[in-house]
C-alpha positions in Angstrom: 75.0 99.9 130.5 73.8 103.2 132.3 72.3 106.5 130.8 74.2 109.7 132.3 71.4 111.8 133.9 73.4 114.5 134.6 70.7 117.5 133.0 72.9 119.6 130.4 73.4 119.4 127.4 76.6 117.6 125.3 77.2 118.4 121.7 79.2 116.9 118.8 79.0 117.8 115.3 80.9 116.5 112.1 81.4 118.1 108.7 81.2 116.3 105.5 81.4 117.1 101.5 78.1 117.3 101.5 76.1 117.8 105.4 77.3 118.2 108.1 75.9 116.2 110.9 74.8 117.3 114.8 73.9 115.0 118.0 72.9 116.4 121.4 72.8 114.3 124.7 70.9 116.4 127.3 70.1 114.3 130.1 68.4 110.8 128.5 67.6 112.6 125.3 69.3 112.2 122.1 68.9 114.2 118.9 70.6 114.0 115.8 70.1 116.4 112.8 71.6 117.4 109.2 72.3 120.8 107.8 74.4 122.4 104.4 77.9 122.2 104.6 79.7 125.4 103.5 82.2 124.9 101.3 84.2 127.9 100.7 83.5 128.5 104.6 83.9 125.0 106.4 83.5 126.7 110.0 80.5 128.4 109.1 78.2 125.8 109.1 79.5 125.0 112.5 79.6 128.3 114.5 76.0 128.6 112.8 75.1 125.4 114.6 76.9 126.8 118.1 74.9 130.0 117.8 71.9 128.4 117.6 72.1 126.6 120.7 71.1 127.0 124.3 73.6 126.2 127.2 75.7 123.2 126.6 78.8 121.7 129.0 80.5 120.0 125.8 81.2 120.2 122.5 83.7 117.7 120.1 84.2 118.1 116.7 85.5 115.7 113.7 86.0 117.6 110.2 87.4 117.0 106.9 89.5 120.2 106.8 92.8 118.9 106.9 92.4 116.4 104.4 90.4 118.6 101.9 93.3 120.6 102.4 95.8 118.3 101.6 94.4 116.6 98.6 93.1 119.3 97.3 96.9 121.7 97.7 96.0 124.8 99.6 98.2 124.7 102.2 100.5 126.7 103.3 104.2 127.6 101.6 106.2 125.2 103.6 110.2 125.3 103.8 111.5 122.0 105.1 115.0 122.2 107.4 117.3 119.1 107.5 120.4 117.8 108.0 123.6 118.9 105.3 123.5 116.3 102.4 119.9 115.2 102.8 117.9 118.7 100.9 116.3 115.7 98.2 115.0 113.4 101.0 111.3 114.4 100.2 112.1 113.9 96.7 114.4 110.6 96.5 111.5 109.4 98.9 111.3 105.3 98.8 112.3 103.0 96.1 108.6 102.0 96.0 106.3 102.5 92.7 102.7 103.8 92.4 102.3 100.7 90.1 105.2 98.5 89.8 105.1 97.7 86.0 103.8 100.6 84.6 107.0 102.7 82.7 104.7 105.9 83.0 103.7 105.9 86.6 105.3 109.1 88.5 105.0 109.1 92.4 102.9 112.2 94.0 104.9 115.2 93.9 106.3 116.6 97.4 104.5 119.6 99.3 107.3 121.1 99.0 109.1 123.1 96.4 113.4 122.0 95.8 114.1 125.7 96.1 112.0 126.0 99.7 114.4 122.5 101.1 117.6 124.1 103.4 120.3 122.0 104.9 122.1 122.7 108.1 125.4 121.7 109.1 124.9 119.2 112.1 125.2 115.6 112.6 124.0 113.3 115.1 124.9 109.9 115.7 122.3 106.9 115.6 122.3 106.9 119.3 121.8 110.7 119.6 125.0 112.0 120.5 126.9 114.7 118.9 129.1 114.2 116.1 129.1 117.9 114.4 127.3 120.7 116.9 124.9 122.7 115.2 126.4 126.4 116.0 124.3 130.0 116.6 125.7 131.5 113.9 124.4 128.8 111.3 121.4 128.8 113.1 120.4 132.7 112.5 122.1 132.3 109.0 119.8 129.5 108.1 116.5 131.5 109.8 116.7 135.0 108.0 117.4 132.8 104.2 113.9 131.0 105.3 112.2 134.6 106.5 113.5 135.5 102.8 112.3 132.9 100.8 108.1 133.8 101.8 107.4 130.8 103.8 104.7 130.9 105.5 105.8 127.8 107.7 108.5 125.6 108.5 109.2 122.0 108.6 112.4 120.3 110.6 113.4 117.0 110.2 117.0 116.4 111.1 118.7 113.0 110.9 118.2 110.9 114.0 116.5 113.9 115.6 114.5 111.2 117.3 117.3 109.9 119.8 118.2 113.7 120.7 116.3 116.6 119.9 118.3 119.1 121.1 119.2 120.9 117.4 115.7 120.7 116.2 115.1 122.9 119.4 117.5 124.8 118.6 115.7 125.8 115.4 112.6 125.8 116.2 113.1 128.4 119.1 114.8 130.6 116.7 111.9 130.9 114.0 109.1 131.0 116.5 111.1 134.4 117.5 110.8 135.5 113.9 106.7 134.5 114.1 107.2 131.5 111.9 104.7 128.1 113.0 107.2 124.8 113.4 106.4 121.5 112.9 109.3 119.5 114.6 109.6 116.4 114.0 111.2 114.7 117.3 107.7 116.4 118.7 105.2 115.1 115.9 106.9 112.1 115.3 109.9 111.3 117.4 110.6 107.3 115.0 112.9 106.7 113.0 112.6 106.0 109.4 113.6 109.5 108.4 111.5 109.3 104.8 108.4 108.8 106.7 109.4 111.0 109.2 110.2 114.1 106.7 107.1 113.5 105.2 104.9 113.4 108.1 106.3 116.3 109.3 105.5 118.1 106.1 102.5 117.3 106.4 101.7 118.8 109.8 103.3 122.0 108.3 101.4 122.1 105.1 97.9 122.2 106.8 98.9 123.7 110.1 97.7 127.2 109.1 94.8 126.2 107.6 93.6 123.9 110.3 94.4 126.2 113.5 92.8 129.2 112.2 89.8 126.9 111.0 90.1 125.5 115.5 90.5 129.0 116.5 87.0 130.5 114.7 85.3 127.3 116.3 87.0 128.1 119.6 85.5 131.4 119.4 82.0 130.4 118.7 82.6 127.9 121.3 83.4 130.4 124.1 80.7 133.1 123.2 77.9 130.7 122.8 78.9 130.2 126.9 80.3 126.7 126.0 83.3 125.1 127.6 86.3 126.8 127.7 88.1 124.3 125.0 86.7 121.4 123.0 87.4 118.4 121.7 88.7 116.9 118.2 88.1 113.9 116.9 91.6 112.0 115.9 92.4 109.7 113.0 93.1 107.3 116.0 89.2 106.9 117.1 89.1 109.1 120.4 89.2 113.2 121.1 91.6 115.5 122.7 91.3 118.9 123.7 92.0 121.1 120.9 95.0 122.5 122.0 96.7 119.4 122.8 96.7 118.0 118.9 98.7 117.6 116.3 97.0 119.1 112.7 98.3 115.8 110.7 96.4 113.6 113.9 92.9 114.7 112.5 93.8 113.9 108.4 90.7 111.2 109.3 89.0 112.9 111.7 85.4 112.3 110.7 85.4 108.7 109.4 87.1 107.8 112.9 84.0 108.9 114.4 81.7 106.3 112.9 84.8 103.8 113.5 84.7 104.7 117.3 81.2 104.4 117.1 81.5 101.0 115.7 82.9 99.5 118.7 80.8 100.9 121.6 78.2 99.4 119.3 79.7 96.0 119.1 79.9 96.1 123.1 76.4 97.5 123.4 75.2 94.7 121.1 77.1 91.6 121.6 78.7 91.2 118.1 82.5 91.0 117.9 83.2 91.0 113.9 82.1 94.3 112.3 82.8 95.7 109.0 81.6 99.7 109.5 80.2 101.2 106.0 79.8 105.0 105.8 78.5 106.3 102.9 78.1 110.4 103.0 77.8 112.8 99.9 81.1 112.6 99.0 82.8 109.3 99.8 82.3 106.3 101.5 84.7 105.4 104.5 85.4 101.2 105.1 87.1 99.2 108.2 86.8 96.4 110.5 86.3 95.5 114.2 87.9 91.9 114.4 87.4 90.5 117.9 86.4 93.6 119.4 89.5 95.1 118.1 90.0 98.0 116.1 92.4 97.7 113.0 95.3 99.7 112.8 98.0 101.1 110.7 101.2 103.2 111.1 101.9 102.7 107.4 99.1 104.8 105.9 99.5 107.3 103.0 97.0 110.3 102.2 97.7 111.2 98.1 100.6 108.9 98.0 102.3 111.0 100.9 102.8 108.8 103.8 101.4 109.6 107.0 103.3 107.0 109.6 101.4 108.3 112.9 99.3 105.3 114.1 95.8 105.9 112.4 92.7 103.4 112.4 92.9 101.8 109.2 90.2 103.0 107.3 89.6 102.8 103.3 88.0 106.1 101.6 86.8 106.1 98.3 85.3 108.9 96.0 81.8 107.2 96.1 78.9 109.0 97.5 75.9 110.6 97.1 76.7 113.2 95.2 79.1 111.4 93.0 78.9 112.1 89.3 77.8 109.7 86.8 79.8 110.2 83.6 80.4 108.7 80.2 84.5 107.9 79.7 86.0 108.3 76.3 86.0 104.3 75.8 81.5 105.0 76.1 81.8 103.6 79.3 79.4 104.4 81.9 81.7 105.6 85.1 80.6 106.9 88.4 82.6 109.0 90.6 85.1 109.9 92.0 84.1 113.3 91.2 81.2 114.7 93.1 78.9 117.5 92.8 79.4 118.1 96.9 76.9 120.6 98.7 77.7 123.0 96.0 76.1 122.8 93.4 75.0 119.3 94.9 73.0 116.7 92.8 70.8 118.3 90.1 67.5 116.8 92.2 68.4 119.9 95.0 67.2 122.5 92.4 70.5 124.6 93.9 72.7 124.9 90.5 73.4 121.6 89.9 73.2 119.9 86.5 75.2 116.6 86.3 73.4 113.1 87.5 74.2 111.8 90.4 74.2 108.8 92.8 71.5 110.4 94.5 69.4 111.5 91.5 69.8 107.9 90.5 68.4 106.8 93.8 65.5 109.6 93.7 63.9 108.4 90.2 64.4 105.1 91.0 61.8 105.4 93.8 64.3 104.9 96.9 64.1 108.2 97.6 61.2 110.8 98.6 60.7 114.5 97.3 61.0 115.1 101.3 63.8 112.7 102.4 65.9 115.9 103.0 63.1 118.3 104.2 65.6 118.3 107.9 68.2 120.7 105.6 65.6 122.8 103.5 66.2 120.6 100.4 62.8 119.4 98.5 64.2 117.2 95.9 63.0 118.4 92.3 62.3 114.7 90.2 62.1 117.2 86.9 66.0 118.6 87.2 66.8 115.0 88.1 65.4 113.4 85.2 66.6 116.4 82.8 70.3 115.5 84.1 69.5 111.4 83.3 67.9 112.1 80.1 70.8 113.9 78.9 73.4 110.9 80.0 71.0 108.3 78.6 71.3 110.1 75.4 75.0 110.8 75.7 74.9 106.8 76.4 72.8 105.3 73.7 71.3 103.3 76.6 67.5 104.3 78.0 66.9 106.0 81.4 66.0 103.0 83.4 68.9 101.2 82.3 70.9 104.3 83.0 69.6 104.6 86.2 70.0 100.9 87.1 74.1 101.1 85.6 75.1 104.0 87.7 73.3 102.3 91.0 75.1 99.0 89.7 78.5 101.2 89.2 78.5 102.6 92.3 77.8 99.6 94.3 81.0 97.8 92.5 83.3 100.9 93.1 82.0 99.6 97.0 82.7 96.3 96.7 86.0 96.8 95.7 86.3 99.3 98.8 85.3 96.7 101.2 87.2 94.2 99.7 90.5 96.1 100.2 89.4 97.1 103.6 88.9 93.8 104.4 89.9 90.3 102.3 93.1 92.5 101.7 93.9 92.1 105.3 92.5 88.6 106.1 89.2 89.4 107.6 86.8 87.4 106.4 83.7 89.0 105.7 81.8 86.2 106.2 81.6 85.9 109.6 81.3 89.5 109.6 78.1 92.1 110.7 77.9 94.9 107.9 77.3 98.1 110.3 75.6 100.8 107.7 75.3 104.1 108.7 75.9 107.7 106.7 73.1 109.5 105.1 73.8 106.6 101.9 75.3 103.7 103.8 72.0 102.4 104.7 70.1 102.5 101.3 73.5 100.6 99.3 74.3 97.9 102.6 72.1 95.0 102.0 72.7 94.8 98.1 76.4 94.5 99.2 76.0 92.2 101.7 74.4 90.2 99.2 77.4 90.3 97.1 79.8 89.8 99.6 78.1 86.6 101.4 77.1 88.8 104.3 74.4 87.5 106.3 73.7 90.0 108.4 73.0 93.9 107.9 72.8 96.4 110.6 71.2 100.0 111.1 72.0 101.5 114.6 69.5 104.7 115.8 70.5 107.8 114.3 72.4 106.3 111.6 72.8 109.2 109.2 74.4 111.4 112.1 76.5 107.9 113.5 79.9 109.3 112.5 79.1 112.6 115.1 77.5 110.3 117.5 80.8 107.9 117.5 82.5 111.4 118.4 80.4 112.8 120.9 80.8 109.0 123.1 84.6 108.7 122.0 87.0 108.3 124.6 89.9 111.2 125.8 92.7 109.8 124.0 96.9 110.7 123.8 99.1 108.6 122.4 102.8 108.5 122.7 105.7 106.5 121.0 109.7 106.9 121.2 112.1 104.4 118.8 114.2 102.1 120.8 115.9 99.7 118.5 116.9 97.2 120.8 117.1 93.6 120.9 114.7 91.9 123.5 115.5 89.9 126.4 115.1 90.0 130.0 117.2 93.6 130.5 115.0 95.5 127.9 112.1 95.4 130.6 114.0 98.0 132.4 114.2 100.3 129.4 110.6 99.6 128.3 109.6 100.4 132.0 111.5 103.6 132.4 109.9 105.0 128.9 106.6 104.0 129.6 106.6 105.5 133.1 107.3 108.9 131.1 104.3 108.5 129.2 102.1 107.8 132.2 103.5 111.4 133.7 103.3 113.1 129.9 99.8 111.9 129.7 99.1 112.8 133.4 99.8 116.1 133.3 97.9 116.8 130.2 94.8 115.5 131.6 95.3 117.7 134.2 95.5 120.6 132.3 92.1 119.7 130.6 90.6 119.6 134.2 90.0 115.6 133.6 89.8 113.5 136.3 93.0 111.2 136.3 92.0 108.3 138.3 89.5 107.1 135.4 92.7 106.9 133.6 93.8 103.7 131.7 97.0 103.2 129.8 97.6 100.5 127.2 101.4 100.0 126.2 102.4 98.5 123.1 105.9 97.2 121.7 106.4 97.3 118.3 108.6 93.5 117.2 110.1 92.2 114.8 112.1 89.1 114.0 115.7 90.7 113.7 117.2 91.7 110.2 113.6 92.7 109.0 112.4 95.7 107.6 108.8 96.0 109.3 106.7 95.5 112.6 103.9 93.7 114.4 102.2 95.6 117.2 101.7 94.0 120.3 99.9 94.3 123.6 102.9 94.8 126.4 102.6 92.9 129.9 105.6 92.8 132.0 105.0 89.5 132.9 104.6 88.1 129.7 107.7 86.6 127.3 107.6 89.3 124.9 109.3 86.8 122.2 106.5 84.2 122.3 104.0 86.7 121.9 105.2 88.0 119.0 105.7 84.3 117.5 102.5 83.8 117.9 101.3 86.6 116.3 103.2 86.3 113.6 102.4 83.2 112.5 98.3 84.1 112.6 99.2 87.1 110.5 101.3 85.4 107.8 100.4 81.9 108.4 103.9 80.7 109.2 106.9 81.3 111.9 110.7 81.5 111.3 110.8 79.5 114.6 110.6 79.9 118.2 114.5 81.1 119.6 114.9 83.6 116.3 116.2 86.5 117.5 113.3 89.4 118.5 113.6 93.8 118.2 112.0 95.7 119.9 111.6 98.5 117.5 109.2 101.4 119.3 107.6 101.7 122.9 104.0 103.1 122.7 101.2 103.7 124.9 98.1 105.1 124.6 96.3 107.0 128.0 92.3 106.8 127.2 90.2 108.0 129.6 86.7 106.7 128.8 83.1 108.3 128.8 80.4 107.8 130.8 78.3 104.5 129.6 75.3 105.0 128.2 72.4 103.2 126.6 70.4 103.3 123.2 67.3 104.2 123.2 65.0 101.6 123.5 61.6 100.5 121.0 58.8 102.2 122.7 56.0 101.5 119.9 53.9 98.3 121.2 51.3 98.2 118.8 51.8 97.7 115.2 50.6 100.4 112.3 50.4 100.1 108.7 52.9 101.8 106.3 53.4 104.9 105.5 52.9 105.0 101.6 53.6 102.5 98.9 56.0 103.1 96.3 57.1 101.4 92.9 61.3 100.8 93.4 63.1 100.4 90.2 65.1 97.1 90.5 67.1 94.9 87.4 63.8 92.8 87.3 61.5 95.6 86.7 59.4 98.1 88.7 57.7 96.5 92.2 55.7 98.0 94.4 56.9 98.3 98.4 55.9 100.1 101.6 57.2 102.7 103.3 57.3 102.9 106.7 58.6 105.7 109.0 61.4 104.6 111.7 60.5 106.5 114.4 56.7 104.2 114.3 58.5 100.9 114.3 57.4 98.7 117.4 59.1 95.8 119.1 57.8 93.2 117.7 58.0 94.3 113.8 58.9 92.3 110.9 58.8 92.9 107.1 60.0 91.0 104.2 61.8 92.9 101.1 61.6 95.1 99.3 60.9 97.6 101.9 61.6 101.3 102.5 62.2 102.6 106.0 62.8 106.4 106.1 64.7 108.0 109.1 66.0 111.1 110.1 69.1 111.8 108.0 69.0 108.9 105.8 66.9 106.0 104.3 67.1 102.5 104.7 66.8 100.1 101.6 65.7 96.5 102.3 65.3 94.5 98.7 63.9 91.1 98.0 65.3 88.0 99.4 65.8 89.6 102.4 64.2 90.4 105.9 63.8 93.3 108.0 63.2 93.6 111.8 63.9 95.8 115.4 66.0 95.0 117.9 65.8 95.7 121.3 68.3 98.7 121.1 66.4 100.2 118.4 69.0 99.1 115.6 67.6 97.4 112.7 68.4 94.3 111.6 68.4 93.1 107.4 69.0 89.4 107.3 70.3 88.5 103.9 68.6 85.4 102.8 
């Protein structure tokens, strides 16, 4: 691989609960650093970062704005437009329960209010032509009772809009007169399954506000700090896209599909085809795999119980960071998380307001953790508010401190478990034959005491691992992807079809590279048909080759999936056409070990583990050399994050500067 040499300088930042993260690439140099989030201000802590730079080319982004937004309700006042008899679609939703045996269970209430759902008289037939016309008058009717009703945006799904858009158009043109921001679905999502569809749409609508005034003040920064004249987000489907050419819903996992994307230029770089990628922040901690070099994916995903059916990597997030709270339940059960005390107040050891024991506090009186392990963001951490915030839970407990301490470390790392599990085993990867990639400002000090649970032999640490998840975005490919429902049975004849939509892609994708001034003939496109046997309800993606029997393909990936075929000759759907057009950054190189000659540790310090208090050295990162090698329990401290490595296993430094724990 090749280092670009080209002398500017490329930046890429990414906002968490808790930090958010920076990486430069000017010329062969790469830096990576932390600062404060701001929560009540997310774009603060970014333009504050733009400011304080000198000339850069580039700048990407990946933030948790539209999903904070989303789980946490405060988007906009959406009215949702559909077709006459179908106002309760968002409400009727699927047959489908939270938790099938459970006479209590309710599903997730809709974005959107009853009284805010309109109807329209139209109707379109399943193949898109007109059965009732949607007339002007109706139209202008319809707009001025949503102008009236104080939405502040609109949502339009109609039925089979997907096959002929030409009402939703017709609507949409007519509010964006009236000033009203549309999210139509034949544009956002042009599939069928109009449930999905509805609620996708919704979605896009809900945050759409929220998220392009959030672009626009980034934009702004952006421009008067001399940068480029747009910038790239990070999408939920691991590459970037100028900002003006996305979707608000495509970013709902911005930031963890950073560290994913990441996760496969380092398997390349590296040699390993089986990853699982760990990323534990302040907030949560973000799981997926990397199975033969391939990412996982899903176009059945749900945020909150609302489903999100644009293709997303599959990642699983749960609410167990840093900063997540260690609490007492009414049972007198020691529970950790989901909750977390965030940047602000943050854990009670950051002396900023805090009060209630954390993950991190845990870490810091257990010895993992320095006073100055967060000197890079102005924090010194303060052991006396920690230990007053684990005193008063060990009283609250009946247990003592150290076995408090040790509980919500133990806790935490079995609310993981079951993360990786699910991420994982629940999709039959086997995480055995698997490399557990740690990265995060906390992913590194929890990875090796999973992987010892998990039966994974192998632990790695790549360079700049607290800031990976920015780093993953700043080397992410351009990225558009397109889809159009065809619901077709296949045979020889359906080539033509597939052809003729793909070659619209290719000119759809085309001309938007243009328009970001990319240069086209680095382009490469990767179709996809979605199959299925015919007469069932869901799909298997699969790679598209013209010369390939379509059929066979799919019986063979069917079988590996579920383990069994219906048999070869069973009649085959082709359900959707997509195709995604990435146009791939420059390769590059990681930094290489440059220490030779070996120096002692840093410190010593006594770690708190289940079989008592034991005494291990510390050694800084950057003073590593080629040939090093420890054995656990060892502390390595980095910039952003610190690396735990406990008995029974081994430490040492690859040639790429990634660190490898070898789980005895």
């Amino acid at each position: 691989m090749v280092m670009d040499l080209v002398n500017d300088m490329r930046v890429a930042t990414d906002i968490g609960g808790t930090f958010t993260d920076v990486v430069t690439l000017e010329g062969n140099q790469i830096r990576g650093w932390k600062v404060l989030s701001t929560k009540e201000s997310p774009d603060r802590a970014v333009t504050e970062i733009i400011r304080d730079l000198a000339d850069f080319s580039y700048f990407s982004h990946g933030s948790t704005v539209a999903t904070n937004a989303l789980l946490e309700r405060k988007g906009a006042k959406v009215a949702f437009i559909t077709t006459k008899g179908f106002k309760d679609l968002l409400l009727i939703a699927r047959q489908k329960r939270p938790r099938l045996y459970d006479f209590d269970c309710s599903r997730t209430t809709p974005l959107i209010n009853r009284n805010l759902c309109f109807e329209v008289a139209e109707r379109l037939a399943p193949d898109g032509t007109v059965i009732l016309p949607l007339s002007l008058n109706d139209t202008f009717a319809l707009v001025d009772h949503v102008m009236e009703s104080g939405a502040e945006a609109v949502a339009i799904c109609l039925l089979f809009s997907y096959k002929n858009p030409a009402h939703e158009i017709l609507l949409e043109n007519a509010l964006k007169k009236r000033g009203m921001p549309v999210s139509r679905s034949s544009k956002i999502i042009p599939e069928f399954r109009e449930f999905e569809r509805a609620s996708t749409t919704a979605i896009n609508a809900f945050i759409q506000p929220i998220v392009q005034s959030y672009l626009q003040e980034i934009h702004k920064a952006v421009r008067k700090a001399g940068g480029p004249p747009d910038y790239d987000i990070m999408k939920s489907t691991g590459g970037v896209a100028a900002s003006g050419e996305i979707h608000p819903v495509e970013i709902l996992l911005s930031g963890p599909a950073g560290g994913v994307s990441g996760g496969l230029l380092l398997a390349g770089l590296t040699g390993r085809k089986n990853l699982i990628t760990f990323d534990m922040g302040g907030t949560s901690a973000d799981f997926s795999a990397i199975v033969d070099n391939s990412l996982l994916w899903t176009d059945e995903g749900e945020i909150d119980g609302l489903p999100v059916s644009i293709p997303t990597l599959d990642i699983t997030t749960i609410g167990a960071g840093g900063g997540s709270i260690a609490w007492m339940d009414s049972g007198g059960a020691l529970r950790v998380g989901p909750q977390s005390a965030g940047s602000e107040p943050g854990p009670a050891c950051y002396d900023m307001g805090g009060v209630l024991p954390t993950v991190t506090d845990a870490n810091f009186l257990s010895g993992l953790l320095h006073r100055e392990s967060f000197t890079g963001t102005g924090i010194i951490l303060d052991p006396y508010r920690a230990s007053q915030a684990f005193s008063s839970l060990a009283l609250s407990s009946g247990l003592n401190v150290e076995v408090t301490l040790l509980g919500t470390r133990s806790i935490v790392n079995a609310n993981m478990l079951r993360g990786i599990r699910s991420a994982t085993e629940g999709k039959g990867v086997d995480v055995r034959d698997c490399t557990l990639l740690a990265f995060g400002g906390a992913g590194p000090l929890h990875a090796a005491e999973l992987a010892k649970e998990l039966g994974i032999k192998e632990v790695l640490v790549p360079p700049l691992a607290g800031m990976f998840s920015a780093l993953g975005i700043l080397l992410s490919s351009v990225r558009l992807d397109f889809a159009e429902t065809v619901s077709v049975e296949w045979h020889t004849g359906t080539k033509q079809l597939v052809d003729l939509i793909l070659q619209g892609f290719i000119k759809r994708s085309l001309q938007s590279f243009k328009r970001q001034a990319l240069n086209i003939r680095d382009a490469v496109f990767r179709p996809f048909l979605d199959l299925r046997y015919k007469g069932q309800s869901f799909h298997l993606a699969i790679p598209y080759d013209k010369k390939a029997d379509m059929a066979e393909r799919f019986y063979h990936a069917f079988e590996k999936r579920y383990g069994y075929a219906i048999g070869n000759g069973h009649a085959v759907e082709v359900v959707n056409v997509r195709l995604s057009a990435i146009i791939p950054r420059e390769d590059i190189s990681l930094p290489g070990v440059k220490n030779v000659s070996p120096l002692p540790p840093v410190a010593k310090r006594n770690i708190l583990l289940s079989s008592g208090s034991v005494s291990a050295p510390v050694y800084q990162r950057e003073s590593l050399w080629r040939s090093f090698f420890a054995k656990g329990p060892v502390v390595i401290e980095d910039e952003g994050c610190t690396v735990f490595v406990p008995p029974e296993c081994d430490v040492s430094v690859e040639e790429n500067s990634c660190l490898r724990i070898d789980v005895r």
